[in-house]
C-alpha positions as CSV (number, residue, x, y, z in Angstrom):
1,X,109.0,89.6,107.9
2,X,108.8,91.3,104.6
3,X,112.8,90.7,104.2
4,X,112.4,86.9,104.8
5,X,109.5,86.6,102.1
6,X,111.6,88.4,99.4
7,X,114.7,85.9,100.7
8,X,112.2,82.7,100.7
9,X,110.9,83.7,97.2
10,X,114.5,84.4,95.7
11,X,115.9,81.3,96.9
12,X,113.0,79.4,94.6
13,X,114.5,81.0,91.7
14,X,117.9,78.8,93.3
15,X,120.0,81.5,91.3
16,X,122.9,80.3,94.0
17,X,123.0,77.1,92.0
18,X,124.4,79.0,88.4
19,X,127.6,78.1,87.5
20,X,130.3,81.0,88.4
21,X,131.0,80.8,84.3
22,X,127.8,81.3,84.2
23,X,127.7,84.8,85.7
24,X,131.6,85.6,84.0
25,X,129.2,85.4,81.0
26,X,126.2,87.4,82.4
27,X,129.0,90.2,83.5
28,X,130.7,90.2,79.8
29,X,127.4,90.3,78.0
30,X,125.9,93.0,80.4
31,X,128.6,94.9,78.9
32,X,128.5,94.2,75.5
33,X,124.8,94.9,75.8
34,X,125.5,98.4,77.1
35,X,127.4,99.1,74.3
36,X,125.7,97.8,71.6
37,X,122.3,99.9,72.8
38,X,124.1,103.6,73.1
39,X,125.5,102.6,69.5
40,X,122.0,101.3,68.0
41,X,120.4,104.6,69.6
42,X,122.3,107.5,68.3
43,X,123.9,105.6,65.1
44,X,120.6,106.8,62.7
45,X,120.7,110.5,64.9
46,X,124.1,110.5,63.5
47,X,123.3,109.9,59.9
48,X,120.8,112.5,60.0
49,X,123.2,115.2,61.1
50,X,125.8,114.3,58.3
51,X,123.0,115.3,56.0
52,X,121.3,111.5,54.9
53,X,117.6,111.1,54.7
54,X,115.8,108.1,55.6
55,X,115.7,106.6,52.6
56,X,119.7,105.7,52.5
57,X,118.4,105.1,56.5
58,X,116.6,101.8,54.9
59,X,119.3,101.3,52.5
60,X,121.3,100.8,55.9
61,X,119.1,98.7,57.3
62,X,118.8,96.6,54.3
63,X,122.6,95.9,54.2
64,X,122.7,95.3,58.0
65,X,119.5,92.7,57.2
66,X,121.1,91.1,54.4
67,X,124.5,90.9,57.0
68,X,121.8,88.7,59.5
69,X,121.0,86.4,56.7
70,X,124.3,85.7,55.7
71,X,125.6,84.9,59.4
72,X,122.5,82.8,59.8
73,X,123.9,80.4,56.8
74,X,127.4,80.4,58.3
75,X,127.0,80.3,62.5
76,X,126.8,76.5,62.6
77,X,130.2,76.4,60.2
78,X,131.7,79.2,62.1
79,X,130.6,77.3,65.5
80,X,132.5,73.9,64.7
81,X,135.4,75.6,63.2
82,X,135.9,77.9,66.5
83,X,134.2,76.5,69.0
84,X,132.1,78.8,71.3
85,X,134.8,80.4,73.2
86,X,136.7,81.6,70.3
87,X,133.6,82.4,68.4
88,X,132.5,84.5,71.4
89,X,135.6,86.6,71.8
90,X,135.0,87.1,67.8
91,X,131.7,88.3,68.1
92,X,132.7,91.0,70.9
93,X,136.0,92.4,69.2
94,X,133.8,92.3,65.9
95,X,131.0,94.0,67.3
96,X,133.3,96.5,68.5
97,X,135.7,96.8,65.9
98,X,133.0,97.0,62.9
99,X,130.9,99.9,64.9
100,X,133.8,101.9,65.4
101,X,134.2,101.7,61.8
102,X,130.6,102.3,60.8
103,X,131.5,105.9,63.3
104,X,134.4,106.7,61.6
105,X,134.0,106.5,57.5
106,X,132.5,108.6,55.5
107,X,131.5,107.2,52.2
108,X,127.9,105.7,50.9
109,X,129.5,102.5,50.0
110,X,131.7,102.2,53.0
111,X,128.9,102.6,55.6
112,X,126.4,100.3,53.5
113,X,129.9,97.4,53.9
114,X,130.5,98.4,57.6
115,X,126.4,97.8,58.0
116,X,126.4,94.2,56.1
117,X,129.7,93.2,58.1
118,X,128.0,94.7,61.5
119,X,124.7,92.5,60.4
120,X,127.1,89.3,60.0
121,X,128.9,89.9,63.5
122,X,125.7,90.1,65.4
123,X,124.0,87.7,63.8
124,X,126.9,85.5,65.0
125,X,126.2,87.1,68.6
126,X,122.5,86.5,68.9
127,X,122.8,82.8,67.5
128,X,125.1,81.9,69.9
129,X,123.5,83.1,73.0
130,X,121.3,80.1,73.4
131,X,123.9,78.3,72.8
132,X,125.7,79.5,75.1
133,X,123.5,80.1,78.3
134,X,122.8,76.1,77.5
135,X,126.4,75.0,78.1
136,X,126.9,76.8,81.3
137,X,123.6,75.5,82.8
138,X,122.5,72.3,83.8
139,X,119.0,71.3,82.8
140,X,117.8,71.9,86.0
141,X,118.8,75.4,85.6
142,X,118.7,76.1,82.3
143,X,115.3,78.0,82.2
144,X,116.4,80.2,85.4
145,X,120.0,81.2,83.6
146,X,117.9,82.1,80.5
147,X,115.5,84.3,82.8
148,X,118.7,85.4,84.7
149,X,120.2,86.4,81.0
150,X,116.9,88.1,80.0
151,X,116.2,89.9,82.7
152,X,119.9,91.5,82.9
153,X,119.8,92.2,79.4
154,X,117.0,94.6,79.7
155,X,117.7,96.2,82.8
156,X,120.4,97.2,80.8
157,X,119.2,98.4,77.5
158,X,117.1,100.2,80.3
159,X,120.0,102.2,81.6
160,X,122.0,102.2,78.4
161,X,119.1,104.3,76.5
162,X,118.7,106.6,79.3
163,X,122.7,107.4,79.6
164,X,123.0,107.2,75.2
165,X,120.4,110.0,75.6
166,X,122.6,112.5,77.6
167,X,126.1,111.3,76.6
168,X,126.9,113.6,73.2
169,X,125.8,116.4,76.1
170,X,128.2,115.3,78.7
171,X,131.3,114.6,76.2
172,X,130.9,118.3,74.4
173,X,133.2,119.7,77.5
174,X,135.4,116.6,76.9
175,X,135.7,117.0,73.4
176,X,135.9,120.9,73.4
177,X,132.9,120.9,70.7
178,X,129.0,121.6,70.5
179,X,129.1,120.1,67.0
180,X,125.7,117.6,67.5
181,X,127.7,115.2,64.5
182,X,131.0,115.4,66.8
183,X,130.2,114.9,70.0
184,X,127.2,111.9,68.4
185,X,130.1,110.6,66.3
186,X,132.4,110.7,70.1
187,X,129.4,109.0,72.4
188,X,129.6,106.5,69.3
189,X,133.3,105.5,69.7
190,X,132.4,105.4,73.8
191,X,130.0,102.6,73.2
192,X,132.4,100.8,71.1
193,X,135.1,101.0,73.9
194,X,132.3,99.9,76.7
195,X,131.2,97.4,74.2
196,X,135.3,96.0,73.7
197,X,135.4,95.7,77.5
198,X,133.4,92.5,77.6
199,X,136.6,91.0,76.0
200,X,137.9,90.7,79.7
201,X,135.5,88.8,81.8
202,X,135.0,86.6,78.1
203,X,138.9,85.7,78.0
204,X,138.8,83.8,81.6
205,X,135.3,81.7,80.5
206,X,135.8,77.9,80.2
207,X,133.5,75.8,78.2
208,X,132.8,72.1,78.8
209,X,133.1,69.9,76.2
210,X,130.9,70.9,73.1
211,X,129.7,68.1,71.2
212,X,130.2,68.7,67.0
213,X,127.1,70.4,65.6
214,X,124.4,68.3,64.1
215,X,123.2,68.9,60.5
216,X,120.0,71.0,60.8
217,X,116.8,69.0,59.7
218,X,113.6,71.6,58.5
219,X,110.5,70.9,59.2
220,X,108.0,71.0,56.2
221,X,103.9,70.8,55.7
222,X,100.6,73.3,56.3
223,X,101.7,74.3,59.7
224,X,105.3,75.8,59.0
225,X,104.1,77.3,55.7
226,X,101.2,78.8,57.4
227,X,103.2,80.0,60.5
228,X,106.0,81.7,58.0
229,X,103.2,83.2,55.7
230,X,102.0,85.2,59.1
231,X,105.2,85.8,60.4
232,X,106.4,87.0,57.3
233,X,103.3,89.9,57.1
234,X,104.0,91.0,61.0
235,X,107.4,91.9,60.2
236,X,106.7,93.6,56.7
237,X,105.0,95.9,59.2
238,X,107.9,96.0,61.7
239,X,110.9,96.3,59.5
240,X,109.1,99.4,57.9
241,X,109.1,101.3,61.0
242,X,111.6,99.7,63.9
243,X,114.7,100.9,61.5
244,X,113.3,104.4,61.9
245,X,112.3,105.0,64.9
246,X,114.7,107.3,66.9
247,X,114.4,108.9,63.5
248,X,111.0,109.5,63.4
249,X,111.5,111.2,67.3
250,X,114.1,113.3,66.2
251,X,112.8,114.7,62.8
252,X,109.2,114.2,63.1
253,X,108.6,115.1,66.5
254,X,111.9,117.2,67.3
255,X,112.1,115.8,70.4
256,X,115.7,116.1,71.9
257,X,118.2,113.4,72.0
258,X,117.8,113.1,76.1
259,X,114.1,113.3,75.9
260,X,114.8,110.5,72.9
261,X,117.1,108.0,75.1
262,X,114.4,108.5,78.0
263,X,111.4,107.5,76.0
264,X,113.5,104.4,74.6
265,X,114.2,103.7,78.5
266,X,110.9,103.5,79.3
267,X,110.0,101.4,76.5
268,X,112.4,98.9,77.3
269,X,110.7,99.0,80.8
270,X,107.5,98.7,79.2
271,X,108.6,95.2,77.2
272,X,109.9,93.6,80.9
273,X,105.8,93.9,81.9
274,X,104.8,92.7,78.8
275,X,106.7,89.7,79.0
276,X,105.6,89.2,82.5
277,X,102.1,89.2,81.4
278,X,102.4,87.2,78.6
279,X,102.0,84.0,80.3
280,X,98.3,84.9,81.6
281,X,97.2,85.8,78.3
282,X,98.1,82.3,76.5
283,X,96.7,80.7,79.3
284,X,93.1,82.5,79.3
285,X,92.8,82.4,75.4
286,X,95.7,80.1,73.9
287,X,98.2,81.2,72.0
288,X,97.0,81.2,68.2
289,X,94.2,83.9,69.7
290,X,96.8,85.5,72.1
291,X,99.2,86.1,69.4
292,X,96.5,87.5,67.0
293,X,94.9,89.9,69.4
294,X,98.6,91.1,70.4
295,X,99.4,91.9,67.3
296,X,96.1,93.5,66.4
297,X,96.8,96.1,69.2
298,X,100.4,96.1,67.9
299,X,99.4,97.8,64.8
300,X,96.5,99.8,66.3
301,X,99.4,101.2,69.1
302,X,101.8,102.1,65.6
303,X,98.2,103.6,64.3
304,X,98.0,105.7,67.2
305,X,102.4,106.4,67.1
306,X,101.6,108.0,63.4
307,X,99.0,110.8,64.8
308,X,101.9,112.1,66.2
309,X,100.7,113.3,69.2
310,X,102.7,115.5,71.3
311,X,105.2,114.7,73.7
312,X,104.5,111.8,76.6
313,X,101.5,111.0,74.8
314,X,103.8,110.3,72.0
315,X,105.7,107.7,74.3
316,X,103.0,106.4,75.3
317,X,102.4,105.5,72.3
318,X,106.2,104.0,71.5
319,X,105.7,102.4,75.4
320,X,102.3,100.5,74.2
321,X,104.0,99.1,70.6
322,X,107.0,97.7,71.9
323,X,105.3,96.2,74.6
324,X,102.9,94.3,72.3
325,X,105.0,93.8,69.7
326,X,107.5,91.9,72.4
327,X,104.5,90.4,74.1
328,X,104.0,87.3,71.8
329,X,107.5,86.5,71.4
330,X,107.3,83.3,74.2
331,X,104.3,82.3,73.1
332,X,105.5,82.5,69.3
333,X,108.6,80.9,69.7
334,X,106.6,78.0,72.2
335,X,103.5,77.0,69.4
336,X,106.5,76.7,66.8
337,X,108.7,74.2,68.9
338,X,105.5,72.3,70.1
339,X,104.5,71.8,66.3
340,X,108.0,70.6,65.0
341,X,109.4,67.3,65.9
342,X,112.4,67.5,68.3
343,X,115.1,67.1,65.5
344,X,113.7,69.5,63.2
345,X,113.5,72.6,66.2
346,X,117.1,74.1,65.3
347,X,115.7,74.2,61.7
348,X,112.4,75.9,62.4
349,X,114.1,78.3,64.5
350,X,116.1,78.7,61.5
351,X,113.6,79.4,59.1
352,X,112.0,81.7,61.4
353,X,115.3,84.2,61.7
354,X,115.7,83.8,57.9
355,X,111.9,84.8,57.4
356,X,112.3,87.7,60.0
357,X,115.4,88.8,58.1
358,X,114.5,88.6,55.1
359,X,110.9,90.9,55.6
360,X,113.1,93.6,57.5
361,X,115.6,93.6,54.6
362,X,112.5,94.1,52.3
363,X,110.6,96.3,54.3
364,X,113.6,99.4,55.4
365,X,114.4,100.5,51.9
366,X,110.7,100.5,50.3
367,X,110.2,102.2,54.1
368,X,112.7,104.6,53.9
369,X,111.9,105.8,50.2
370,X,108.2,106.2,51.2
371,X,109.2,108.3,54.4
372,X,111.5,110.3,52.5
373,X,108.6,110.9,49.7
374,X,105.4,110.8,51.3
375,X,106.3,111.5,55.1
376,X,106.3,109.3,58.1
377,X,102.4,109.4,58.6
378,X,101.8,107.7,55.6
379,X,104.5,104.9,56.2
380,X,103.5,104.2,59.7
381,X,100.1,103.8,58.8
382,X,100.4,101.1,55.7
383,X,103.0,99.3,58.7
384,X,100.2,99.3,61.3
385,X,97.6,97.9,58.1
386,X,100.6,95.0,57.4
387,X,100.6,94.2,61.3
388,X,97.0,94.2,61.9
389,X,96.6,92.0,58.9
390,X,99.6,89.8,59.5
391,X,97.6,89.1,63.2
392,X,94.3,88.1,61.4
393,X,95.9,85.9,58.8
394,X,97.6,84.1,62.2
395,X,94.5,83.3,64.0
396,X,92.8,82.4,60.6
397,X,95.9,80.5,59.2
398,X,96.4,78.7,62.4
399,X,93.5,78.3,64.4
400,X,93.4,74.5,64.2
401,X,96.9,74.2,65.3
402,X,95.6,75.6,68.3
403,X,97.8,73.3,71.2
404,X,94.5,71.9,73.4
405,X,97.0,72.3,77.0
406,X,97.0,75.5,77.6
């Protein structure tokens, strides 16, 4: 009985009805994905143990941001001049190529040019997903391949954290060193040759035909300007402390890397039931309040993060902001395509990334010279103030764009 109900309920979902490119796709980017997280985890543990503070930490971000911007401009060029195939197999043996360098030199200047060019690559990745997932699905489908996509994505950001956390330990043996910067600098390189392996299943994709790219329309008046105003404040707050937070773990906590890749894990786990709550939220208050009151307890959770209370209650803390801080995403992304015409929504979503961008590639290096100077309390603290207030200013900006259906 219980097995037919978890068959009946499955079968709803119709995920027999993806495309078999589809799930070519979902194998390649599963591990691209795992890759790309043991990278993103140890790469600032690494800097640390070759003797940078967190202050050329934000300096790294910065260039990575300012990487994101420029690929932003250039996707739609780099799209018709490729096409999505090509441009896919460019973005994984990029991705690849560009963190193995970012593992392997040495000099200020060379990793703040390995950052900008990693910023550009991914930026190309992260574009292109909807993109993609949209060509491989029919309409019908479409929303269950993008749930399909999401879902695998952080299942396996869920494993990759966990195994980043132990692999410098297992590879010691390999690599005949206890060094923490060697065998860091060796699980680095493995997540670059996990990342290179989605170059396989990616090489036997076909794509349909792709019409030519449209030019991009923006969307203009109170609502957008209000909406970027907000969006800008919420991630002043989180590109002051995202950029640093494996960092803050490791120095300010001294909590081992395994214990570090384990609390990561579970946050990940903690953004799947966020999402899946989402939905009630919006529908009980709407989503101008919804998003407000998340972000609220967004800054209040980073508030909490900055006591730095020991141990679990320290990930509990982590667990609680990244599950608010993902929490509004759907209901963010849903208000701004409902107030935008149809032919400006690949605009507004571009303005949104540029605004995101841009307040990250602000925020890291005035983050990183405050942590270095006045300590990570301090920073975390004026982040939380930036969120809490970037949450107020939404609901007070936007509350008469309020949709009516909720």
């Amino acid at each position: 009985m219980i097995f037919s109900r978890m068959r009946a309920r499955l079968s709803g979902w119709s995920f027999s009805g993806l495309s078999g490119a589809f799930w070519v796709f979902l194998v390649a980017s599963c591990l691209f994905t795992f890759g790309v997280f043991v990278f993103v985890l140890l790469y600032n543990l690494y800097l640390l143990d070759r003797g940078f503070r967190e202050d050329f930490l934000g300096l790294v971000t910065s260039a990575m941001t300012a990487g994101n911007i420029v690929g932003t401009l250039f996707v739609v060029a780099a799209t018709r001049r490729l096409g999505l195939k090509r441009l896919l197999l460019l973005c994984f043996a990029g991705m690849a190529a560009v963190s193995a360098g970012r593992a392997l030199v040495v000099g200020q200047a060379a990793l703040l040019g390995w950052a900008f060019l990693w910023g550009v690559t991914f930026a190309f990745w992260a574009i292109s997903i909807p993109v993609i997932v949209a060509q491989l699905t029919s309409a019908e489908l479409r929303p269950v391949g993008f749930s399909a996509y999401l879902a695998s994505v952080i299942g396996i950001g869920i494993l990759a954290d966990a195994v980043g956390g132990w692999l410098p330990g297992w590879l010691a043996p390999v690599i005949r060193t206890t060094a923490s910067v060697e065998t860091k600098r060796a699980a680095l390189l493995v997540g670059c040759a996990i990342a290179a392996l989605a170059l396989w299943p990616a090489a036997h994709l076909r794509f349909g035909h792709v019409p030519r790219p449209e030019r991009v329309s923006y969307p203009r008046g109170a609502f957008i300007a209000r909406f970027l105003a907000a969006l800008a404040l919420m991630n002043l707050g989180t590109g002051a402390f995202n950029p640093f937070s494996n960092a803050y773990f490791a120095q300010y906590l001294k909590m081992p890397v395994h214990d570090i890749g384990v609390v990561f894990s579970a946050g990940q786990l903690a953004q799947v039931c966020a999402i899946l709550f989402a939905p009630l939220i919006v529908r009980r208050v709407g989503a101008v309040r919804g998003i407000m009151g998340v972000e609220v307890f967004t800054g209040l959770s980073l508030a909490f993060l900055a006591t730095g209370s020991p141990g679990w209650m320290a990930a509990l803390g982590f667990g609680g902001y990244l599950a608010f801080q993902w929490m509004d995403e759907p209901a963010m992304e849903s208000l701004l395509m409902t107030q935008v015409p149809l032919a400006q929504r690949s605009g507004a979503s571009s303005l949104m990334y540029l605004v995101i961008f841009s307040a990250n590639a602000v925020a890291a290096p005035v983050a990183g010279t405050g942590i270095a100077r006045f300590g990570y309390p301090v920073v975390m603290i004026a982040a939380a103030a930036f969120l809490v207030a970037g949450g107020l200013a939404f609901g007070f900006l936007l509350r008469r764009f309020e949709p009516r259906s909720r």
